[in-house]
C-alpha positions as CSV (number, residue, x, y, z in Angstrom):
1,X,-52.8,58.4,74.1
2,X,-51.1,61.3,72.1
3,X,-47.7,62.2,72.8
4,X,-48.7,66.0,71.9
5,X,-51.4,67.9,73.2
6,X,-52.0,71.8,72.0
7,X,-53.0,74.5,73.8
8,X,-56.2,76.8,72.0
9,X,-54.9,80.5,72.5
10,X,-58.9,81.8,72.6
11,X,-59.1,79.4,75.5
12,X,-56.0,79.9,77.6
13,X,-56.2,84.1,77.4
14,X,-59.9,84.5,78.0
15,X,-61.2,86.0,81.2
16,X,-62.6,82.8,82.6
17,X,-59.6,81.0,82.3
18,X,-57.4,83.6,83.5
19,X,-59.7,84.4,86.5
20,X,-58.4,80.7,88.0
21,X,-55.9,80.5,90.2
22,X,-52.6,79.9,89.1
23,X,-53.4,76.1,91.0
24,X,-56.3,75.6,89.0
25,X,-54.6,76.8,85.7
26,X,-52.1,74.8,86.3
27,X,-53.8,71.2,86.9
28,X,-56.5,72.2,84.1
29,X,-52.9,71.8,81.9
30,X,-51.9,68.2,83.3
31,X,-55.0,67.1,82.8
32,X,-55.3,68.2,79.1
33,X,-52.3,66.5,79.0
34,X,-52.6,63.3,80.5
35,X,-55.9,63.1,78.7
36,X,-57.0,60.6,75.9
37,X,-57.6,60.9,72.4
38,X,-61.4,61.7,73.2
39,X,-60.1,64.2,76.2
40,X,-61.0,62.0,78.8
41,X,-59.0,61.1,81.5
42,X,-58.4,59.0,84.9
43,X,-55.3,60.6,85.9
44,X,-56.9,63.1,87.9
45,X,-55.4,61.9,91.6
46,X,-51.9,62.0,89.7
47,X,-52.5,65.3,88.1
48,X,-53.2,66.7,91.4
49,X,-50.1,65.1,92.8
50,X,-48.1,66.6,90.2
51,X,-49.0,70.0,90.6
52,X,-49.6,69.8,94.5
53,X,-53.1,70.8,94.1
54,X,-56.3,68.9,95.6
55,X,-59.9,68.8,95.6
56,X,-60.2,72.6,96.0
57,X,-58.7,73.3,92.5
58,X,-60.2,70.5,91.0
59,X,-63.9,72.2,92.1
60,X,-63.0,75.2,90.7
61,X,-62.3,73.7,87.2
62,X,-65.7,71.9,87.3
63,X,-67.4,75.5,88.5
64,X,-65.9,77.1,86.2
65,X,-67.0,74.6,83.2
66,X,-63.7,73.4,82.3
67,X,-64.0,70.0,83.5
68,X,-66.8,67.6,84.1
69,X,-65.9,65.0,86.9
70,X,-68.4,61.7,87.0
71,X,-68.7,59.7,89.8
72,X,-66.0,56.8,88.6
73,X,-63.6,59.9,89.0
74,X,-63.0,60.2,85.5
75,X,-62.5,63.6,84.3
76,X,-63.7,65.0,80.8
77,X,-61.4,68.1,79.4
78,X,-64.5,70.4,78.1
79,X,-62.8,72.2,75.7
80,X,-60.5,69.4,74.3
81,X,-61.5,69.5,70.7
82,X,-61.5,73.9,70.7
83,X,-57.5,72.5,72.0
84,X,-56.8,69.8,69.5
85,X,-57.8,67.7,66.3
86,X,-56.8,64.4,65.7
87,X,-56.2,62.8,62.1
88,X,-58.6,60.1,61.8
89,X,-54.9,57.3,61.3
90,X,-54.3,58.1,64.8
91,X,-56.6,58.3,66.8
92,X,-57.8,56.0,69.6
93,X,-60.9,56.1,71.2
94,X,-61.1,56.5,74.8
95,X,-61.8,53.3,77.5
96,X,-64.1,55.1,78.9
97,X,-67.0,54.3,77.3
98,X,-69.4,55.3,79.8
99,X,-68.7,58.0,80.7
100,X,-68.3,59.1,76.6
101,X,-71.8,58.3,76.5
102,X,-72.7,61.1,79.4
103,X,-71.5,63.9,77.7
104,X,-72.3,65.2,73.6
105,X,-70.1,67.6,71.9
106,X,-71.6,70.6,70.4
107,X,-70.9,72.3,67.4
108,X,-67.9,74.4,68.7
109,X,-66.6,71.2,70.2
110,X,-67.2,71.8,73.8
111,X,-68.6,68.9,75.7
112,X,-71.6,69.5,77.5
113,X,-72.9,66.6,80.2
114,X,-76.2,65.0,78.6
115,X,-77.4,62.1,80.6
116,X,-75.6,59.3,83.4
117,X,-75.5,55.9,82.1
118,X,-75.3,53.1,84.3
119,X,-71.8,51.8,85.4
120,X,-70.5,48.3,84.1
């Protein structure tokens, strides 16, 4: 995982974002952080501890299609590639295969969910 993680101004300023709480803001950053080189991550219950947010901020992302949650509890950061790039030399594809396989990217590099596969 990346030590650095950017932040996409035309996502962070627009109305949908900014019409979260400050909670939901808030954990939708930790979890852009603590998320892999393919923006998936399994740190959700530790994001949530972190910023002292729970389940009802963690909905709100997903409803407000900036996260997609599957059923391992793996969380996918939908915007991740508008956020950051990643030189080919360093990047590390994600663990969670799976899941990866359940979402595509479109052309403006938002992942949209596609199809469940079946858990290994």
């Amino acid at each position: 995982m990346a030590e650095r993680r950017c932040l996409a101004r035309s996502v962070v300023t627009g109305d949908a974002y900014l019409g979260l709480s400050h909670a939901a803001r808030t954990l939708y950053v930790h979890l852009l952080v603590t998320a892999d080189d393919d923006g998936f991550t399994d740190g959700v219950l530790s994001a949530q501890r972190l910023t002292e947010t729970g389940a009802n901020e963690l909905e709100e992302l997903k409803n407000a299609g900036f996260v997609i949650i599957f059923s391992s509890g793996v969380a996918a950061v939908r915007h991740f590639w508008v956020h950051n790039t990643k030189r080919s030399d360093r990047y590390k594809p994600t663990l969670h295969t799976c899941e990866k396989t359940q979402v595509n990217k479109s052309d403006n590099g938002i992942y949209e969910f596609a199809e469940p596969c079946a858990m290994q």
